[in-house]
Backbone as CSV, one residue per row, in Angstrom:
resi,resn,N_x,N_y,N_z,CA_x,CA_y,CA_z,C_x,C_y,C_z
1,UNK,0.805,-1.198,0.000,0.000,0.000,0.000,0.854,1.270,0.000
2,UNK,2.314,1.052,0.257,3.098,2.292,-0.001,4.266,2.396,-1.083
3,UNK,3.500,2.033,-2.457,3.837,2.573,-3.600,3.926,3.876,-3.908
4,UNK,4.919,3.973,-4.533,5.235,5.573,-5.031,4.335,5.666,-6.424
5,UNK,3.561,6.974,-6.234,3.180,7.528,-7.341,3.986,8.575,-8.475
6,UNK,3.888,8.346,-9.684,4.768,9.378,-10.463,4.127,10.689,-10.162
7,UNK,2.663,11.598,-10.276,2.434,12.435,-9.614,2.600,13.153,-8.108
8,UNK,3.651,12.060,-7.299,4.065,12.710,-6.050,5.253,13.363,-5.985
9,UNK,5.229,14.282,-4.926,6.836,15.120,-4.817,7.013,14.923,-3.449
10,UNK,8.000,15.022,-3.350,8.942,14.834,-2.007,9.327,16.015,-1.798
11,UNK,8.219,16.759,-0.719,8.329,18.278,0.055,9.761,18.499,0.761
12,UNK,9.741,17.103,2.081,11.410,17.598,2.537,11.724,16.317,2.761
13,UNK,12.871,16.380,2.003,13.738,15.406,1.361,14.060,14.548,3.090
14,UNK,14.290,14.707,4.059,14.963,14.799,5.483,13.381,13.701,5.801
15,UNK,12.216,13.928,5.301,11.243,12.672,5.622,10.351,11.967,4.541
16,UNK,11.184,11.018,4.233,10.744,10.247,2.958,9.026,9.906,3.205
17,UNK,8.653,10.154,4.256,7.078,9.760,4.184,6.296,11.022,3.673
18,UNK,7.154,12.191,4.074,6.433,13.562,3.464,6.658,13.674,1.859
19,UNK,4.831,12.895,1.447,4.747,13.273,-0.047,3.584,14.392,-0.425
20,UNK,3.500,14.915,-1.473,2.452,15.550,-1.796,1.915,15.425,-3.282
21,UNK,0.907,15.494,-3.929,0.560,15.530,-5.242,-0.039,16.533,-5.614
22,UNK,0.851,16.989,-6.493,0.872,18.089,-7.221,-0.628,18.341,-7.722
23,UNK,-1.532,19.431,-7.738,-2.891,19.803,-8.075,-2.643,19.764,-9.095
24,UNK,-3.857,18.551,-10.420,-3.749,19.107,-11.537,-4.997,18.570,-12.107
25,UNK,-6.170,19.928,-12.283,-7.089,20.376,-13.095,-8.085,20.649,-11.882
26,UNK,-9.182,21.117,-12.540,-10.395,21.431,-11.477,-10.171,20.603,-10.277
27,UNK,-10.646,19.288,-10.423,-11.561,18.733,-9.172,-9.878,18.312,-8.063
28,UNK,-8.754,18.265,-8.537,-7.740,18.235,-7.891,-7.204,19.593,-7.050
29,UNK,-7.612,20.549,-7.786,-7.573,21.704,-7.181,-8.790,21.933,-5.923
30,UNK,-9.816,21.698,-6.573,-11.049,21.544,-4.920,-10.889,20.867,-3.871
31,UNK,-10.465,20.117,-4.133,-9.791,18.794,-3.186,-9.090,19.119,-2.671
32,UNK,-8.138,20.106,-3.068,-6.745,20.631,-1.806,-7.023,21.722,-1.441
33,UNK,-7.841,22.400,-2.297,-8.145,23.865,-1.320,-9.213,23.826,-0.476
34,UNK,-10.108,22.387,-0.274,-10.972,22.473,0.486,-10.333,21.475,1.915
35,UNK,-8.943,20.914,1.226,-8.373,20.152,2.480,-7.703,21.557,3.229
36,UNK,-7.328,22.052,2.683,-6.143,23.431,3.336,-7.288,24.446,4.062
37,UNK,-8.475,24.686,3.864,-9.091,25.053,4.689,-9.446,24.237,5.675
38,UNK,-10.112,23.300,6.135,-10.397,22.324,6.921,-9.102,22.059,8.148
39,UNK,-8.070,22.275,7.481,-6.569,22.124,7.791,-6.604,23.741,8.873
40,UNK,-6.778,24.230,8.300,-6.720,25.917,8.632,-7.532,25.861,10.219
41,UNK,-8.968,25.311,9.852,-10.329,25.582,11.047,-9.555,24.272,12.225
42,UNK,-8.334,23.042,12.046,-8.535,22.278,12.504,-7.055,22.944,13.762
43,UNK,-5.895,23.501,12.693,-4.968,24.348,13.897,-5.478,25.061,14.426
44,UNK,-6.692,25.550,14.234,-7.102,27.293,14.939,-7.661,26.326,16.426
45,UNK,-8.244,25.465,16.007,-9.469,24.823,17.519,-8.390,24.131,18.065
46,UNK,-8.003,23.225,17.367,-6.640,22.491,18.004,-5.659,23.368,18.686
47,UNK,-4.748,24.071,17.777,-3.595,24.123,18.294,-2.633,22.915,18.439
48,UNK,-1.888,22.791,19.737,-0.766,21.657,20.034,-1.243,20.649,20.433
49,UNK,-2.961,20.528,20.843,-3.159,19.134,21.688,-3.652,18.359,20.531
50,UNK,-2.444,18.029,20.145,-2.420,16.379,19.217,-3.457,15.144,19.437
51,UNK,-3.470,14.788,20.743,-4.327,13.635,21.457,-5.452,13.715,20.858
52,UNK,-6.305,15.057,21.030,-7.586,15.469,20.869,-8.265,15.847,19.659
53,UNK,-6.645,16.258,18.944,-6.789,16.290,17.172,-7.153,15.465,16.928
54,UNK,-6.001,13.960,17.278,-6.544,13.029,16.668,-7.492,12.051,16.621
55,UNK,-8.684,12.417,17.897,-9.563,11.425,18.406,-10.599,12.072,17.150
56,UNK,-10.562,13.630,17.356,-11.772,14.166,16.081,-11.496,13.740,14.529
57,UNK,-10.249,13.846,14.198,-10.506,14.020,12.974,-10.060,12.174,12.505
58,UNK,-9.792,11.477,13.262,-9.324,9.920,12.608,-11.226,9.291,13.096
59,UNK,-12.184,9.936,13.980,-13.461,9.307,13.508,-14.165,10.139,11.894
60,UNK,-13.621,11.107,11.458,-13.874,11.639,10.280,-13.077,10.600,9.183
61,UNK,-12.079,10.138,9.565,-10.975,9.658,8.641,-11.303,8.227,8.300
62,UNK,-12.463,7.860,9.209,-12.858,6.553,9.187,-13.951,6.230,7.925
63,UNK,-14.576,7.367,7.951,-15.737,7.129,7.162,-15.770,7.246,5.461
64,UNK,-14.588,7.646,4.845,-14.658,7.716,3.715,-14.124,5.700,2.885
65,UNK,-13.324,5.556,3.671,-12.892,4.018,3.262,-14.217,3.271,3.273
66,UNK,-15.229,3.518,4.373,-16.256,2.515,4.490,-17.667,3.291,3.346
67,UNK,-17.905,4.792,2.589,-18.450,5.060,2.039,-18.054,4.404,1.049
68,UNK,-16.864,4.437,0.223,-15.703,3.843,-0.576,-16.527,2.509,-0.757
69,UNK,-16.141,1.622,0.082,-16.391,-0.017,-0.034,-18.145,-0.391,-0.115
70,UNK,-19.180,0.352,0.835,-20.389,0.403,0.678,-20.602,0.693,-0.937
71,UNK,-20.630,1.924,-1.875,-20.704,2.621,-2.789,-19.813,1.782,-3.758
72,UNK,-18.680,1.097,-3.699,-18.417,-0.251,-4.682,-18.646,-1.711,-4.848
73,UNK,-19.344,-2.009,-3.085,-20.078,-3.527,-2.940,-21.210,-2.683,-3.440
74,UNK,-22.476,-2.045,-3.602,-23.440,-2.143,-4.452,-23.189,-1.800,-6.239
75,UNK,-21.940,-1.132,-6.101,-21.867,-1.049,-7.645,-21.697,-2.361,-8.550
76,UNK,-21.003,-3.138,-7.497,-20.514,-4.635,-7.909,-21.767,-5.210,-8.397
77,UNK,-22.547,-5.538,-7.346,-23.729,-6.408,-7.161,-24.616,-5.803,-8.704
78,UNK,-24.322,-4.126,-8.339,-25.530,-3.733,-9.448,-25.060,-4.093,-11.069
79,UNK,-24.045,-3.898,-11.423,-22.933,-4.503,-12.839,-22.874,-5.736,-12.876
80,UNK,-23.009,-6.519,-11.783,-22.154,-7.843,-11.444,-21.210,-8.098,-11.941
81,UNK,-20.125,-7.159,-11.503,-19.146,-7.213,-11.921,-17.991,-7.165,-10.592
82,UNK,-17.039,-7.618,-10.609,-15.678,-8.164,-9.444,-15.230,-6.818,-9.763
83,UNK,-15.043,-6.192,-8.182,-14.641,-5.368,-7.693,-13.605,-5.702,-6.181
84,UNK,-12.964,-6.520,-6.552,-12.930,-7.119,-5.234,-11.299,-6.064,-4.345
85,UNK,-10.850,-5.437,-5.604,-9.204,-4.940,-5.026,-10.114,-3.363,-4.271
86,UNK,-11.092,-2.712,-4.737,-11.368,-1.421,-4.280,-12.152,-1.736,-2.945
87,UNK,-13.041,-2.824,-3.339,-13.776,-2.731,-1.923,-13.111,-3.534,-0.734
88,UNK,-12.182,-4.272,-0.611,-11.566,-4.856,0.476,-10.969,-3.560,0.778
89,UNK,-10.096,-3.522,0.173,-8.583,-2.128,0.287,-9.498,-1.445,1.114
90,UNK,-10.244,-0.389,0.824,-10.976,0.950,1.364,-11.628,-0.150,2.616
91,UNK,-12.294,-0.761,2.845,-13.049,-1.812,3.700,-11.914,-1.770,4.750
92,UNK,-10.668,-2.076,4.531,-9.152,-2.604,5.431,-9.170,-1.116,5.703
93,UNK,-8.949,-0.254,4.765,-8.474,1.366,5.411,-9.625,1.516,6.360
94,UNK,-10.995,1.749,5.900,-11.982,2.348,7.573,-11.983,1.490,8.686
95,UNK,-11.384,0.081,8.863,-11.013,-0.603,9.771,-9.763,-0.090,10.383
96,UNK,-8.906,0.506,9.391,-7.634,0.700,10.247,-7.725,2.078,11.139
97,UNK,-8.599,2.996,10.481,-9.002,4.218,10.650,-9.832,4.143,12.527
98,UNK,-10.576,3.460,12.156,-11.462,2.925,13.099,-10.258,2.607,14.444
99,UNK,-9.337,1.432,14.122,-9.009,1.437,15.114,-7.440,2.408,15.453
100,UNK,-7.765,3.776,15.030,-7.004,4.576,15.360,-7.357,5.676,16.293
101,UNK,-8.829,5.690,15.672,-9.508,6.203,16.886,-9.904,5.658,18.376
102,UNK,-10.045,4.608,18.435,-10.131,3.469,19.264,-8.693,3.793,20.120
103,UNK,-7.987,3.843,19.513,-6.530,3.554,20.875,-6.438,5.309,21.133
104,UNK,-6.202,6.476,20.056,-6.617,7.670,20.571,-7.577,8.208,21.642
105,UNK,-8.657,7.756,21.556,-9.906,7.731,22.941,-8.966,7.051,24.028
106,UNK,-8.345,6.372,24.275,-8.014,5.962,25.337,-6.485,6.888,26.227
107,UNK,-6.025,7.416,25.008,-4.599,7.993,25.316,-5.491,9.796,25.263
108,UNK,-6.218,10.180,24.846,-6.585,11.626,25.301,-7.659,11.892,26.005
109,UNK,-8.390,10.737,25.938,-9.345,10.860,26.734,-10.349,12.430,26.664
110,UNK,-11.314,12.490,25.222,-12.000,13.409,25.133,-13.303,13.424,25.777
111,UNK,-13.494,15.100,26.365,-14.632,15.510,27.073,-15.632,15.388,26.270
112,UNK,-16.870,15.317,26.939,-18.388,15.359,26.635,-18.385,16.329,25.403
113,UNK,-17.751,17.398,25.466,-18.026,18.482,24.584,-17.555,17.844,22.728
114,UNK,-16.165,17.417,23.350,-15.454,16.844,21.991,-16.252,15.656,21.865
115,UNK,-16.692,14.874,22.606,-18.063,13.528,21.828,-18.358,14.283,21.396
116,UNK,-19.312,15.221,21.344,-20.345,15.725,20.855,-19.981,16.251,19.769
117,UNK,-18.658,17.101,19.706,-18.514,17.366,18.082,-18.294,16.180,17.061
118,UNK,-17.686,15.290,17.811,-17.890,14.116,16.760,-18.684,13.118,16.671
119,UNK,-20.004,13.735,17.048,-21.134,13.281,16.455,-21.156,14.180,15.397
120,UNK,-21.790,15.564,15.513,-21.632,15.896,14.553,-20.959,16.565,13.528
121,UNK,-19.365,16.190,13.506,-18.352,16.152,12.732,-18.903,14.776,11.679
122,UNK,-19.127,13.749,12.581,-19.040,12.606,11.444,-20.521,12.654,10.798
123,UNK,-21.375,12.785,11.370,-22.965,12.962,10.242,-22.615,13.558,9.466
124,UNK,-22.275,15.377,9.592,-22.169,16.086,7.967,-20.977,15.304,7.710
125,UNK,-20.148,14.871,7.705,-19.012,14.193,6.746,-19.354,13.113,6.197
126,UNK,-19.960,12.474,6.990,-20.756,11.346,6.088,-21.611,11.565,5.158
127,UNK,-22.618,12.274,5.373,-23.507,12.578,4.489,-22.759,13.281,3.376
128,UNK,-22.184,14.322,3.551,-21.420,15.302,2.767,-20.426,14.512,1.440
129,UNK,-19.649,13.523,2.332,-18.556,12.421,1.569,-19.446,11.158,0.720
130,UNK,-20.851,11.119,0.976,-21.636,10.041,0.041,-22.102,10.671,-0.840
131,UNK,-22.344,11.962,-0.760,-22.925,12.762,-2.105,-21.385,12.879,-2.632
132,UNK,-20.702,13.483,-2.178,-19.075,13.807,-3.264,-18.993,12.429,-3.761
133,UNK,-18.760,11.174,-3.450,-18.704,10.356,-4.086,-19.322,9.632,-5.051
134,UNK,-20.445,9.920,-4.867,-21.146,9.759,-5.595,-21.349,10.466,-7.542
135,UNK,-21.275,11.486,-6.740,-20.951,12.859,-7.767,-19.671,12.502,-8.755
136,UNK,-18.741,12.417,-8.068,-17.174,12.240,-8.374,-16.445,11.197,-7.595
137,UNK,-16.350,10.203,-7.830,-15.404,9.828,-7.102,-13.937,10.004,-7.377
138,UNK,-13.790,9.963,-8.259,-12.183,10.873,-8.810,-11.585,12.073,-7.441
139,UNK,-12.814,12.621,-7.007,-12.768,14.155,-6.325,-12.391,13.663,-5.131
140,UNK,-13.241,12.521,-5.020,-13.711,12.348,-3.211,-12.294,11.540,-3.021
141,UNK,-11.327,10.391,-3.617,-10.599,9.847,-3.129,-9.275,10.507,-3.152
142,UNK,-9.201,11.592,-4.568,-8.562,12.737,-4.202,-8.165,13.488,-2.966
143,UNK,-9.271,13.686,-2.286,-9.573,14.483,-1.007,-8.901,14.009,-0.182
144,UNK,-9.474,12.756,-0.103,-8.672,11.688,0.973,-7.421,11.728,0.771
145,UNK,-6.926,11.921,-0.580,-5.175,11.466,-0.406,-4.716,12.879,-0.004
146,UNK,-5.519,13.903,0.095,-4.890,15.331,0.708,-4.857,15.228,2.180
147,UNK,-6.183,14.610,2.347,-6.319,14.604,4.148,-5.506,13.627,4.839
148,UNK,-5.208,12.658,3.791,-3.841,11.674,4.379,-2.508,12.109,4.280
149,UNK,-2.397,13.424,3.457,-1.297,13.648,2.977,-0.976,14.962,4.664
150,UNK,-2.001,15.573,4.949,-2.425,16.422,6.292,-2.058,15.458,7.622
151,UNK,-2.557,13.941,7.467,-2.435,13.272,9.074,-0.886,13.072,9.129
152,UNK,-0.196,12.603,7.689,0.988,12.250,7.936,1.508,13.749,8.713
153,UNK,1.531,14.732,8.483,2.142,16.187,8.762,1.679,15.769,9.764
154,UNK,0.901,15.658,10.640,0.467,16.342,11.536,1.165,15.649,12.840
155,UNK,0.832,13.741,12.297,1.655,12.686,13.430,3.058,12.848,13.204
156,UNK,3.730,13.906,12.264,4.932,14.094,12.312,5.380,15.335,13.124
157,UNK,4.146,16.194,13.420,4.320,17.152,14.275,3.961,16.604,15.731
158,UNK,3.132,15.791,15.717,2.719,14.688,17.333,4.039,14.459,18.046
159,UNK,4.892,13.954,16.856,5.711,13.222,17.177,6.777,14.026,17.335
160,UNK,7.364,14.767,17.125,8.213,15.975,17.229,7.902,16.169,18.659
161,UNK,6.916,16.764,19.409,6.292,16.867,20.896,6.896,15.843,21.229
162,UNK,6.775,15.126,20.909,6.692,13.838,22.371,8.489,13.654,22.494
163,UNK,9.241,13.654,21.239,10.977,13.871,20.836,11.169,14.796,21.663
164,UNK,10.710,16.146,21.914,11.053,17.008,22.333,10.580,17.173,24.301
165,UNK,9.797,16.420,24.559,9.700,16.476,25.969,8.522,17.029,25.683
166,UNK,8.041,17.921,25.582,6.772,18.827,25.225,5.798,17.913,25.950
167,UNK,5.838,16.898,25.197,4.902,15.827,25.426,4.849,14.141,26.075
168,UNK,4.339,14.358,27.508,4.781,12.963,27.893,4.714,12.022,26.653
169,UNK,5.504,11.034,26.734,5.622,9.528,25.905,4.835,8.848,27.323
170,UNK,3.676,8.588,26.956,3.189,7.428,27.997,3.405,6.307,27.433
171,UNK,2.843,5.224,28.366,2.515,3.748,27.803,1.467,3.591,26.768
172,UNK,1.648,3.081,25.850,0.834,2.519,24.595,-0.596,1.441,25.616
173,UNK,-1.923,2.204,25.174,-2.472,1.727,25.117,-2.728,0.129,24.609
174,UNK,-3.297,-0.603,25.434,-3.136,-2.084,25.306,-3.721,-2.352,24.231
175,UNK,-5.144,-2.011,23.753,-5.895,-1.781,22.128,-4.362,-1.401,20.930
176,UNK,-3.673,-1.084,21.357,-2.663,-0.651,19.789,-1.652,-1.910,20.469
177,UNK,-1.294,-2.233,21.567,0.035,-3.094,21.402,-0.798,-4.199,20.724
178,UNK,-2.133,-4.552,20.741,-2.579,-5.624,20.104,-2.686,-5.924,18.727
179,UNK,-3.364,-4.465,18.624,-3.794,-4.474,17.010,-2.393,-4.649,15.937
180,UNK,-1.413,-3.631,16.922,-0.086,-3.202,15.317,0.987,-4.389,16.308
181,UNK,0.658,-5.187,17.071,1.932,-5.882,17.568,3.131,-5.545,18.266
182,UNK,2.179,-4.417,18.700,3.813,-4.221,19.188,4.336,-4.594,20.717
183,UNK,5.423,-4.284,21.107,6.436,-4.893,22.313,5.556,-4.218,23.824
184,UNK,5.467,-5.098,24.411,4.539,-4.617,25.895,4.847,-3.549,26.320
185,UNK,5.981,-3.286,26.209,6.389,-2.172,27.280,6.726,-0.690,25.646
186,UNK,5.710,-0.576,24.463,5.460,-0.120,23.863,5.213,1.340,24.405
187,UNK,5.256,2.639,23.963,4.827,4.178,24.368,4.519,4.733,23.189
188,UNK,3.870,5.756,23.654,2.605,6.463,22.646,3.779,7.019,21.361
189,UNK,5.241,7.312,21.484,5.941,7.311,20.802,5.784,6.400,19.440
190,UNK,5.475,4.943,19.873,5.792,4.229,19.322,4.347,3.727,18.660
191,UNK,3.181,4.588,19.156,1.782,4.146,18.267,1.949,5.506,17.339
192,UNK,2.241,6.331,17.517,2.699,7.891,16.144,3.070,7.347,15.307
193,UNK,4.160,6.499,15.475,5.196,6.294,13.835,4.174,4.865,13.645
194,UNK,3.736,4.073,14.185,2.929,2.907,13.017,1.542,3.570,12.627
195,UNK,1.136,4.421,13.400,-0.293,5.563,12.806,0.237,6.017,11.519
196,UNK,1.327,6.521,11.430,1.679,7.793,10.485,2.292,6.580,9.213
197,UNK,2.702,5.814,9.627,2.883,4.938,8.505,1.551,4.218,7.468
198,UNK,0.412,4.076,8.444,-0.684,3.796,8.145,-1.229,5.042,6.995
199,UNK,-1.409,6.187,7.899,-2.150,7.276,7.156,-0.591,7.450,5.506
200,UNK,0.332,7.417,5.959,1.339,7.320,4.500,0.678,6.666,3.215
201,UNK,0.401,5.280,3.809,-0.485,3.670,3.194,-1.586,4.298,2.392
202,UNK,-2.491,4.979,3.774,-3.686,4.894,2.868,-4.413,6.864,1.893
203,UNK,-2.752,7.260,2.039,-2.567,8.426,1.255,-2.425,8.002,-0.217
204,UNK,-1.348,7.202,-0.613,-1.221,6.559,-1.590,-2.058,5.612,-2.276
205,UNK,-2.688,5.265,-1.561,-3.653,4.373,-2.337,-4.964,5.229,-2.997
206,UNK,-5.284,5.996,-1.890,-6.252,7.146,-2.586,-5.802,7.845,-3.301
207,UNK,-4.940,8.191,-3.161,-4.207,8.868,-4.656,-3.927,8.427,-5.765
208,UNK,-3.952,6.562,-6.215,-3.595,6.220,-6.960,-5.302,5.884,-7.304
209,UNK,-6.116,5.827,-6.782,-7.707,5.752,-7.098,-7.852,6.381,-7.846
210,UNK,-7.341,8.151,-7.439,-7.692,8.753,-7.816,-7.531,8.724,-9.732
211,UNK,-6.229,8.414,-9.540,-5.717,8.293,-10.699,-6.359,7.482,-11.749
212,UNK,-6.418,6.451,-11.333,-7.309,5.591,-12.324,-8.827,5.755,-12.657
213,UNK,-9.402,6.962,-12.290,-10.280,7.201,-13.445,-9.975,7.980,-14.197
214,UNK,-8.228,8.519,-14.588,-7.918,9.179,-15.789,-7.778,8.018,-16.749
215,UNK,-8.098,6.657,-16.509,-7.491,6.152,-17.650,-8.697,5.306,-18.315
């Protein structure tokens, strides 16, 4: 899942996971200027608390893989035609998504207030991301490879904090030493870099979606 695309560039050379794809035509251009705002509203509320970033926006991050796989298991059924590489793939990404939020809830532990925005963070995104896809899917998996191209930045800025003291390194939640395998005596250090490798994964793959309805 972390194939290089010929439309990607390598922003800074110093982190081979930092890629970006170059905007090119309309709906590639909407797609990043509507990620760079979203990006914009998400430092202003955020700021530095990473934890809490990421409990909101990885239950947003969940729902486009599973619109994805819903919206190509009925396309299948309706063509009868084998679809089987788009709808597993995206199916595996809102599972992985899913359980990123899952070990995040446990390491930031968000207030009543933040549930509540992600309730309704994820209704309009859901609703919002089944009409774009619908519409375009070219646009919508586009999007995604911007907003994956945003988590990698961001668990690279998580992770910078926690390098720097800024930010305790606690113990890794027992939900992530399970899921990604890792060593018992695991720290939140060490769930950043297999997160950020993940969101790398499923940057590229939406980006290469994207691609293939140019052809």
């Amino acid at each position: 899942m972390n194939e290089a695309l010929g439309s990607f560039s390598t922003e800074h050379n110093s982190d081979p996971l930092s890629k970006h794809h170059t905007p090119s035509g309309f709906s590639d251009r909407v797609a990043f200027r509507l990620t760079r705002l979203l990006r914009f509203f998400a430092d202003l509320f955020f700021a530095k608390r990473y934890g809490h970033r990421a409990v909101v926006l990885e239950t947003v991050a969940a729902v486009p893989g599973m619109v994805g796989g819903m919206v190509g298991h009925m396309r299948s059924l309706r063509r009868m035609e084998d679809n089987r590489e788009w709808i597993h793939t995206l199916l595996e990404e809102a599972e992985n998504e899913r359980m990123h939020l899952m070990t995040f809830v446990q390491i930031a532990q968000p207030s009543f207030f933040e549930r509540v925005l992600i309730l309704l963070a994820q209704g309009i995104f859901f609703t919002s991301f089944l009409f774009l896809y619908i519409v375009s899917g070219r646009t919508a998996h586009r999007l995604v490879g911007y907003f994956e191209e945003e988590a990698v930045y961001s668990y690279g800025e998580y992770l910078a904090e926690v390098d720097s003291g800024r930010l305790e390194n606690v113990a890794a939640p027992q939900i992530a030493i399970d899921y990604w395998k890792l060593p018992a005596d695991a720290t939140l250090r060490d769930v950043i870099i297999v997160v950020r490798l993940d969101e790398a994964g499923h940057r590229d793959v939406n980006h290469r979606f994207a691609d293939s309805f140019d052809h």
